[in-house]
DSSP file (Angstrom, degrees, kcal/mol; ACC not computed):
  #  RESIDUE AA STRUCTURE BP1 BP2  ACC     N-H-->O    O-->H-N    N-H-->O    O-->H-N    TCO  KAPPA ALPHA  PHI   PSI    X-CA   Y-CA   Z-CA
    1    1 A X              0   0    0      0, 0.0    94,-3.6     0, 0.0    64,-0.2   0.000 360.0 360.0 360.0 126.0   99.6  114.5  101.0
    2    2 A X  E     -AB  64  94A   0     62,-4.4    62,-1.8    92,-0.2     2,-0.3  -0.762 360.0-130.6-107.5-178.9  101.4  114.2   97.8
    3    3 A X  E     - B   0  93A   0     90,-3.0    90,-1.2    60,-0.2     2,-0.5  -0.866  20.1-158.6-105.1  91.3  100.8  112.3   94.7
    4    4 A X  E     + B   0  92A   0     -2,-0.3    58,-1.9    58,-0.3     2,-0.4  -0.693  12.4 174.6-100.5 114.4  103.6  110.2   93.1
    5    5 A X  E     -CB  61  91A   0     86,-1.5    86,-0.8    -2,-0.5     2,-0.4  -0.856   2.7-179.5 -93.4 127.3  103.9  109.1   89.7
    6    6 A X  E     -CB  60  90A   0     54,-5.0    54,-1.7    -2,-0.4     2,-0.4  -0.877  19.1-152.6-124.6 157.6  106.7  107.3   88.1
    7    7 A X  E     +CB  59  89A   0     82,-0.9    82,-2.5    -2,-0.4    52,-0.3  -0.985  37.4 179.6-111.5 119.2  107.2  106.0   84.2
    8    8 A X  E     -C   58   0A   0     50,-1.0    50,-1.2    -2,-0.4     2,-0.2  -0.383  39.4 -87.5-125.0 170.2  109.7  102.9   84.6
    9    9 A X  E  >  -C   57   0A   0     48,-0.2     4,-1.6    -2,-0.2     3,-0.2  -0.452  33.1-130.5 -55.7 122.1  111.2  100.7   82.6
   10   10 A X  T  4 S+     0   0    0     46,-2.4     4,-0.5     1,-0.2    47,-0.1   0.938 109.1  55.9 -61.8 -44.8  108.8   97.5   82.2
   11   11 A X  T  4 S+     0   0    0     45,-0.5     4,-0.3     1,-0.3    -1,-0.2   0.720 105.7  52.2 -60.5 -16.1  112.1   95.3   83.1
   12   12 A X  T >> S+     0   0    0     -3,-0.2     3,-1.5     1,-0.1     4,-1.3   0.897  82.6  88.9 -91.1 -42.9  112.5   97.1   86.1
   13   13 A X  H >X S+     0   0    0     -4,-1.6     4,-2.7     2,-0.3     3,-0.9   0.557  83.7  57.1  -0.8 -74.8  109.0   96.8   87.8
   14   14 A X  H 3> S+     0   0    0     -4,-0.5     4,-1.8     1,-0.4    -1,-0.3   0.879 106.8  49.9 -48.9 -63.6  109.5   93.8   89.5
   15   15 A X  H <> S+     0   0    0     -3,-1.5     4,-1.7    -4,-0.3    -1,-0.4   0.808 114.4  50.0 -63.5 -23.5  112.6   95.4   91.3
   16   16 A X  H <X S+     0   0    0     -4,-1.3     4,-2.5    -3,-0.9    -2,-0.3   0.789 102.2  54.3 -35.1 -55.8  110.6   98.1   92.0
   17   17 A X  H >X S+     0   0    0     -4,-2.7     3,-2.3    -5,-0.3     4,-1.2   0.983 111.9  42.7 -58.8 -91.1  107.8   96.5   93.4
   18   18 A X  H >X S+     0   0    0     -4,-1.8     3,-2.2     1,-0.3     4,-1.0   0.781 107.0  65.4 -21.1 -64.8  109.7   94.5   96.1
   19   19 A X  H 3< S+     0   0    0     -4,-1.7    -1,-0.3     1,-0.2    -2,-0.2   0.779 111.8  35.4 -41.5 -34.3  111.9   97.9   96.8
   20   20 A X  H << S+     0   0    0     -4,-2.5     5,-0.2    -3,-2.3    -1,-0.2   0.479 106.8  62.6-104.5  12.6  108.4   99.7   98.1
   21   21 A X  H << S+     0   0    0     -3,-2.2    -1,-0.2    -4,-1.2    -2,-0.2   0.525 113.7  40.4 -90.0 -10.8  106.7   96.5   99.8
   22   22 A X  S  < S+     0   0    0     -4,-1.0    -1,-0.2     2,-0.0    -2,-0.2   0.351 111.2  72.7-116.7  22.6  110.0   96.9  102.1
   23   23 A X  S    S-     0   0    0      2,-0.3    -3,-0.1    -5,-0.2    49,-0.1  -0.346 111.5 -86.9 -87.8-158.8  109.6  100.8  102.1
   24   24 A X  S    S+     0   0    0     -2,-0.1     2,-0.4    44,-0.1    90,-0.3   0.240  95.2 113.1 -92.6   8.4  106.6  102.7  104.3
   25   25 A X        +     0   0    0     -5,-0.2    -2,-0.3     1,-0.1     3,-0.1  -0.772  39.8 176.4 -81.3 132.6  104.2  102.2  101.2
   26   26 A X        +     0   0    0     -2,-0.4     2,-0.3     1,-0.2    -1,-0.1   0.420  65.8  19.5-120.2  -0.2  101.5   99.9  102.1
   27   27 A X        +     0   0    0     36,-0.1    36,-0.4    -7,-0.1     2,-0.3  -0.998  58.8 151.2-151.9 161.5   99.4  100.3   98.4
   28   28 A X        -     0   0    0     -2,-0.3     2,-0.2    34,-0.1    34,-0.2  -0.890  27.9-124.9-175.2 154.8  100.1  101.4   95.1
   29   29 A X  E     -D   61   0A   0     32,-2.3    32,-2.8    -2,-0.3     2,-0.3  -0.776  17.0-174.3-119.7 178.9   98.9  100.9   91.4
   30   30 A X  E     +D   60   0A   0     -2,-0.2     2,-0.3    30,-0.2    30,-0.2  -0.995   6.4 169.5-153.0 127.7  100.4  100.1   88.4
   31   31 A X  E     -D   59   0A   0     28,-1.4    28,-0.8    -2,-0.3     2,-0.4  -0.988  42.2 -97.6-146.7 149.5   99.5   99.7   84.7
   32   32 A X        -     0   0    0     -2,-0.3    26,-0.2    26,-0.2     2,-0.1  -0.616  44.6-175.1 -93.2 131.6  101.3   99.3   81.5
   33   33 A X        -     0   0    0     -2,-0.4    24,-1.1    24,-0.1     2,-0.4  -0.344  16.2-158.4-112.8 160.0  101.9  102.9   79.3
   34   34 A X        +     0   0    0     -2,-0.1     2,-0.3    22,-0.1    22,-0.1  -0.995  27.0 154.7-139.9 151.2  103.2  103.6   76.1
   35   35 A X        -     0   0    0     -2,-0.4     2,-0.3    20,-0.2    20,-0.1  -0.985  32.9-122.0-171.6 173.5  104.7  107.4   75.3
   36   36 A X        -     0   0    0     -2,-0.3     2,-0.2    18,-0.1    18,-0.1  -0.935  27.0-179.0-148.1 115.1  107.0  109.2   73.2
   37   37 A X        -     0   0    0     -2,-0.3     3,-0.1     2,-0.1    16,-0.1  -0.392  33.1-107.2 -34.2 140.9  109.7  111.2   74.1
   38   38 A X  S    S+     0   0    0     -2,-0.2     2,-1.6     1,-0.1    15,-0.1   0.816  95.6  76.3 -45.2 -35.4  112.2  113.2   72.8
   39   39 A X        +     0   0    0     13,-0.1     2,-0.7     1,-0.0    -1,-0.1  -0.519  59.5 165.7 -86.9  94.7  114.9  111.6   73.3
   40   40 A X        +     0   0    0     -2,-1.6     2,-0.3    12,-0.1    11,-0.0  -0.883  10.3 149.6-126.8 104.3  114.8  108.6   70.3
   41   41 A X        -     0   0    0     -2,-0.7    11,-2.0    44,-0.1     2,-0.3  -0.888  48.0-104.0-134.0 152.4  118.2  106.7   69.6
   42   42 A X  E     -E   51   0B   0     -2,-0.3     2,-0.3     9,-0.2     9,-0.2  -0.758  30.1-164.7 -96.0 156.8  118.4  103.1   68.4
   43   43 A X  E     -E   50   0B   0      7,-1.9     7,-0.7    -2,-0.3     2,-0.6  -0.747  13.8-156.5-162.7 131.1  119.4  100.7   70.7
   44   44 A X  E     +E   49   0B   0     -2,-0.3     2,-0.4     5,-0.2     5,-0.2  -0.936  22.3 171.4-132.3 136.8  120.5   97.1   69.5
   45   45 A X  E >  S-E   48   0B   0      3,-1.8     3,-2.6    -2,-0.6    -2,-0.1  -0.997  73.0  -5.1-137.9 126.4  119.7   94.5   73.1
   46   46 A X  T 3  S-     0   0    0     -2,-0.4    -1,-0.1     1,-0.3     3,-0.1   0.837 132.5 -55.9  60.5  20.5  120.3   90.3   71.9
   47   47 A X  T 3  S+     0   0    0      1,-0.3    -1,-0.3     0, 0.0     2,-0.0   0.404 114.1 120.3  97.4 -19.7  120.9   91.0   68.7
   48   48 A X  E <   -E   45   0B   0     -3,-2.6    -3,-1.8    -4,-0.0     2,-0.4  -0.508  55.0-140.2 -89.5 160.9  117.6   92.9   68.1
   49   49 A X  E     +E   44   0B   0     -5,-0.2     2,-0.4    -3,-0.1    -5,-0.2  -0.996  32.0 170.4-119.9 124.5  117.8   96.7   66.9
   50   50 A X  E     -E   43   0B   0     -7,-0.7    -7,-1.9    -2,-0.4     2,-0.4  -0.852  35.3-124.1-133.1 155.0  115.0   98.7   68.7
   51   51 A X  E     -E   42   0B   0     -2,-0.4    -9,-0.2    -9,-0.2     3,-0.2  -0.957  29.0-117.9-129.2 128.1  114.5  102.4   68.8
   52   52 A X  S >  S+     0   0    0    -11,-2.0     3,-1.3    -2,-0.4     2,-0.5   0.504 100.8  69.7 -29.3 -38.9  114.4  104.0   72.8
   53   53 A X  T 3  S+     0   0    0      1,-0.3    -1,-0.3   -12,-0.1   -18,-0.1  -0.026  90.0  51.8-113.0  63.0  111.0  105.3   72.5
   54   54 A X  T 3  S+     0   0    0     -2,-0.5    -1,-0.3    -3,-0.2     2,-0.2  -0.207  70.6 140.6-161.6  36.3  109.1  102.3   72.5
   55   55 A X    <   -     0   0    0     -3,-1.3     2,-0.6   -20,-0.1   -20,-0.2  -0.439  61.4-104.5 -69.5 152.1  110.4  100.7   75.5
   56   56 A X        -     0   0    0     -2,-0.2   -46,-2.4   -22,-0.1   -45,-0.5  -0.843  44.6-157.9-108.0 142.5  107.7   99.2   77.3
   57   57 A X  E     -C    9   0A   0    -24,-1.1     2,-0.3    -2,-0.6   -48,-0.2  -0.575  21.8-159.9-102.4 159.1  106.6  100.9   80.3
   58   58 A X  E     -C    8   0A   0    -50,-1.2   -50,-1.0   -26,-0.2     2,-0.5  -0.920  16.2-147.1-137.3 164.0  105.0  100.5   83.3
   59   59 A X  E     -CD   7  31A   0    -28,-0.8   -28,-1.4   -52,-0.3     2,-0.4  -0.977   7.0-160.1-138.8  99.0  103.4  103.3   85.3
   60   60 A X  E     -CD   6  30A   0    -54,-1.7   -54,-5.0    -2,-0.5     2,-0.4  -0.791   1.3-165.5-106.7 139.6  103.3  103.4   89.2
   61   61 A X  E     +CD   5  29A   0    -32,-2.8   -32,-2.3    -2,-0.4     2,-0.5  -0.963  15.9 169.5-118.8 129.2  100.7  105.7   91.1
   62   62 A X        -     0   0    0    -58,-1.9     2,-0.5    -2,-0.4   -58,-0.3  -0.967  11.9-171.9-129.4 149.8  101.5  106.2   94.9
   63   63 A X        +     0   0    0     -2,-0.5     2,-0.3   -36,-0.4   -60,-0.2  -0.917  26.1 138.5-142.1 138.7   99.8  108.7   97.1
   64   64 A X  B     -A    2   0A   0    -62,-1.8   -62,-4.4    -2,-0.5     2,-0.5  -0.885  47.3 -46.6-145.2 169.3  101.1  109.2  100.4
   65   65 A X    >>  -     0   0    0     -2,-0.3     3,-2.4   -64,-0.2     4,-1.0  -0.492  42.5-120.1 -79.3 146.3  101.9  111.3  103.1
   66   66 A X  G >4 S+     0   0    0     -2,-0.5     3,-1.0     1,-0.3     4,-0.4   0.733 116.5  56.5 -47.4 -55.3  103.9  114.5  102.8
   67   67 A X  G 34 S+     0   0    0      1,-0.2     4,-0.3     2,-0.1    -1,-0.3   0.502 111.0  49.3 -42.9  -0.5  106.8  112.7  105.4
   68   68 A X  G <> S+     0   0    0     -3,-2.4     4,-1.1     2,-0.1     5,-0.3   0.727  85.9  84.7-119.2 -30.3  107.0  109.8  102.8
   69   69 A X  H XX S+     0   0    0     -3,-1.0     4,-3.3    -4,-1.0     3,-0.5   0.870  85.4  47.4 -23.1 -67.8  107.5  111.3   99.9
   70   70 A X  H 3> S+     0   0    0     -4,-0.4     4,-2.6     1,-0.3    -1,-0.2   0.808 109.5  48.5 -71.8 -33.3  111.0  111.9   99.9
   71   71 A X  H 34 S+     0   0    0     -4,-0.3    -1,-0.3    -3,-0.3    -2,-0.2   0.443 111.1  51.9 -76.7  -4.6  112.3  108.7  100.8
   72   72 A X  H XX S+     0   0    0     -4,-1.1     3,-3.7    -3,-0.5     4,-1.3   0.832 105.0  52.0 -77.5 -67.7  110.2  107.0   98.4
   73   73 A X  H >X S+     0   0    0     -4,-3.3     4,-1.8    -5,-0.3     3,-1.3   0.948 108.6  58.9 -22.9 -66.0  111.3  109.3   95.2
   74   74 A X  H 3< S+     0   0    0     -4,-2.6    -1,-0.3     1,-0.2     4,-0.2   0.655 106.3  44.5 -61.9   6.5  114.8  108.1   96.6
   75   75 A X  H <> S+     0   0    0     -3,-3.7     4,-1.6     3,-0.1     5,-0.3   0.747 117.3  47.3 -97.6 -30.7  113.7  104.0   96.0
   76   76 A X  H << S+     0   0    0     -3,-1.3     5,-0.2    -4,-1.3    -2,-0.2   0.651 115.9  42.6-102.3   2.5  112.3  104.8   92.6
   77   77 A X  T  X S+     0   0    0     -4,-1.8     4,-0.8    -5,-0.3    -1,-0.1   0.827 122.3  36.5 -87.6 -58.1  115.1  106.7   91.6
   78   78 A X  T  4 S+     0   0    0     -5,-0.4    -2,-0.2    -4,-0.2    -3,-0.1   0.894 122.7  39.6 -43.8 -50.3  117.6  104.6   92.8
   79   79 A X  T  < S+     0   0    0     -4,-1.6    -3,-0.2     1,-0.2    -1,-0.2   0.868 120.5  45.7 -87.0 -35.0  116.0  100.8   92.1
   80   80 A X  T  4 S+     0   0    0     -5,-0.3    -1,-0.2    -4,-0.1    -2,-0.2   0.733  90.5  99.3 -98.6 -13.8  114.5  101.7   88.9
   81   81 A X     <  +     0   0    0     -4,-0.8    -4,-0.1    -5,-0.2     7,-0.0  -0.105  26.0 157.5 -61.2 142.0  117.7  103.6   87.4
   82   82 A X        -     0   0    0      2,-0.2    -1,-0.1     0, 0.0     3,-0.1   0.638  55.1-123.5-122.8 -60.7  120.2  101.4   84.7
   83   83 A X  S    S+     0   0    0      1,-0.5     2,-0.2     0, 0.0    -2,-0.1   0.516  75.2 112.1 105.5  18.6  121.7  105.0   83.1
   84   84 A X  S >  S-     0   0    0      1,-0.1     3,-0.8     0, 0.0    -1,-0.5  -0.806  83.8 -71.8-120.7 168.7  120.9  104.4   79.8
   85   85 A X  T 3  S+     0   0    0     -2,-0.2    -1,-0.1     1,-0.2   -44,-0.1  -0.227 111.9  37.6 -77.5 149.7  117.9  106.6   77.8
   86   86 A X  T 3   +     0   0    0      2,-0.1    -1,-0.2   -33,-0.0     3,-0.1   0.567  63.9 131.8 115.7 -22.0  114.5  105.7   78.9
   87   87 A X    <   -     0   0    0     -3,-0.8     2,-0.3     1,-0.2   -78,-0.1   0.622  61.0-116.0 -63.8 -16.8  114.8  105.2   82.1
   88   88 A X        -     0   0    0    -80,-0.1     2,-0.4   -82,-0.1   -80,-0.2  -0.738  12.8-102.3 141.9 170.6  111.9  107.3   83.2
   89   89 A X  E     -B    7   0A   0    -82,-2.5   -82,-0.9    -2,-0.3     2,-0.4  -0.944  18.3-142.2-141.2-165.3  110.5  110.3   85.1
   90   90 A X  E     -B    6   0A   0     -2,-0.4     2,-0.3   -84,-0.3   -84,-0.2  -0.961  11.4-157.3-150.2 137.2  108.9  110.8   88.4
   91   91 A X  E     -B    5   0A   0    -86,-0.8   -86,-1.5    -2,-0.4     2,-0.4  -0.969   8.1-176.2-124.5 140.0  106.1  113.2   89.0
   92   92 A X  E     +B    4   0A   0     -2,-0.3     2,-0.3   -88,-0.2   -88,-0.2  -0.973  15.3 156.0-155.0 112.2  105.3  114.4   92.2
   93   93 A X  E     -B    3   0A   0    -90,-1.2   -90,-3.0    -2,-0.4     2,-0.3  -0.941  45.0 -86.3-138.7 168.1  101.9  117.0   92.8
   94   94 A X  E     -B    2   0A   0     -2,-0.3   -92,-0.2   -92,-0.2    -2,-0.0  -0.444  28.8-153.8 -67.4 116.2   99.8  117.9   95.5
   95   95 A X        -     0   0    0    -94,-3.6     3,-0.1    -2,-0.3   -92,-0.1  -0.492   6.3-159.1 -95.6-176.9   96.4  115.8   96.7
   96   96 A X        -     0   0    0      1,-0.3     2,-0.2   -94,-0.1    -1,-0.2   0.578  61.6 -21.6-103.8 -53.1   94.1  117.9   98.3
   97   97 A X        -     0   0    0     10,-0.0     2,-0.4    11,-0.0    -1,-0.3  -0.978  50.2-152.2-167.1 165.4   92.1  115.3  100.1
   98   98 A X        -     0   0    0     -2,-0.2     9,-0.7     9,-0.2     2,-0.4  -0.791   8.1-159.6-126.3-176.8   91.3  111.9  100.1
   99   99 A X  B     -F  106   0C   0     -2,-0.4     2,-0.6     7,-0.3     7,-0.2  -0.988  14.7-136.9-140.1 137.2   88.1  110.0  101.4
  100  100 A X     >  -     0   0    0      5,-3.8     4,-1.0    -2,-0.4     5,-0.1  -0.943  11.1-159.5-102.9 143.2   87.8  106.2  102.3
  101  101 A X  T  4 S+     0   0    0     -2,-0.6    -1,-0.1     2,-0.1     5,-0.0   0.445  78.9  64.0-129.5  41.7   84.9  105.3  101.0
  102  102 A X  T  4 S+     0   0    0      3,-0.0    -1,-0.1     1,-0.0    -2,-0.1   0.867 127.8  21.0 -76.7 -64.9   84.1  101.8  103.2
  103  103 A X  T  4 S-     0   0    0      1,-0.1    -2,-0.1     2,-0.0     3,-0.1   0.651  96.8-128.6-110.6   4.5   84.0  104.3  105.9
  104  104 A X     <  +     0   0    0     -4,-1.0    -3,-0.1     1,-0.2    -1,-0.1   0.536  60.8 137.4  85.7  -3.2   83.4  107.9  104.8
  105  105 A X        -     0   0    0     -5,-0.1    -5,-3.8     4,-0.0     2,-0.4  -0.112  34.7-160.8 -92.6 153.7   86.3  109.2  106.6
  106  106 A X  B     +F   99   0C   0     -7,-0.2     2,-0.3    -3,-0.1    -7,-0.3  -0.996  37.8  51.4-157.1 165.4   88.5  111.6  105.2
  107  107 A X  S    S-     0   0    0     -9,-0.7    -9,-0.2    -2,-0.4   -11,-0.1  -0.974  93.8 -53.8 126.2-157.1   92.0  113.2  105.5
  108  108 A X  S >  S+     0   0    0     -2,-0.3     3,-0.6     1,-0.2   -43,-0.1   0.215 121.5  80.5-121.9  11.9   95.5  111.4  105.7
  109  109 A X  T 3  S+     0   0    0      1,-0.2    -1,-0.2    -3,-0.1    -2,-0.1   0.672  76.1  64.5 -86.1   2.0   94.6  109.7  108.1
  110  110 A X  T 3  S+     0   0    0      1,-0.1     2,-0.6     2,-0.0    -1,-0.2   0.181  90.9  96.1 -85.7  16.9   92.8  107.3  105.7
  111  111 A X  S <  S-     0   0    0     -3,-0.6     2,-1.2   -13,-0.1    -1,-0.1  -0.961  71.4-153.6 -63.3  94.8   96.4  106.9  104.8
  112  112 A X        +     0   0    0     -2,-0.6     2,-0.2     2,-0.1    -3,-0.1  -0.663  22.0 164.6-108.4 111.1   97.7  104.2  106.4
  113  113 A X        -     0   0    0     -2,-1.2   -88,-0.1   -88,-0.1   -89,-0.1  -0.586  43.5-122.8 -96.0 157.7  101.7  104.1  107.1
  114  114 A X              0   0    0      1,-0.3   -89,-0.1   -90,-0.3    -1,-0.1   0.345 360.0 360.0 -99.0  16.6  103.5  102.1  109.3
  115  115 A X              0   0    0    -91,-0.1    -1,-0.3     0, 0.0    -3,-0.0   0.351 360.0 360.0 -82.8 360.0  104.9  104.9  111.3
């Protein structure tokens, strides 16, 4: 099983979101982050002058199975990308095991994909 975490773009979420209810992910969570980077250039969006690293973020947590992995990294790189700084990372580590714990059960089969 891996674990995927990705730091988007707040503006993007939404397109995100849709893109993995129509992947093989059937949960995930989400919460809004703040961070600091390296990379810090000023930015002018509408008239306003902002500087890159205080973009508002959102933070998606997936865990899935090992066969899902990779075609999920390729929806959040792809949906969430614009190509300007900021855009994000993705983190991807190892779970060990999971438990449900309605029914005590444990594995990846308490992972449920629609393959």
């Amino acid at each position: 099983m891996k674990k995927i975490e990705a730091i988007i773009r707040k503006t993007k979420f939404e397109d995100v979101k849709e893109a993995l209810l129509h992947s093989d992910i059937d949960w995930f969570e989400y919460h809004d982050v703040h961070g600091i980077g390296q990379s810090r250039q000023e930015r002018i969006y509408r008239g306003v002058q902002y500087s890159t690293d205080v973009i508002e973020r959102v933070a998606i947590t997936i865990v899935c199975r090992d066969v899902i992995m990779e075609p999920t990294v390729q929806v959040l790189l792809k949906i969430a990308h614009t190509g300007e700084v900021g855009d994000g990372r993705i983190f991807v580590s190892d779970v060990i095991d999971t438990w449900s714990i309605r029914t005590g059960e444990n594995g990846d089969t308490v992972l449920k994909d629609k393959k």
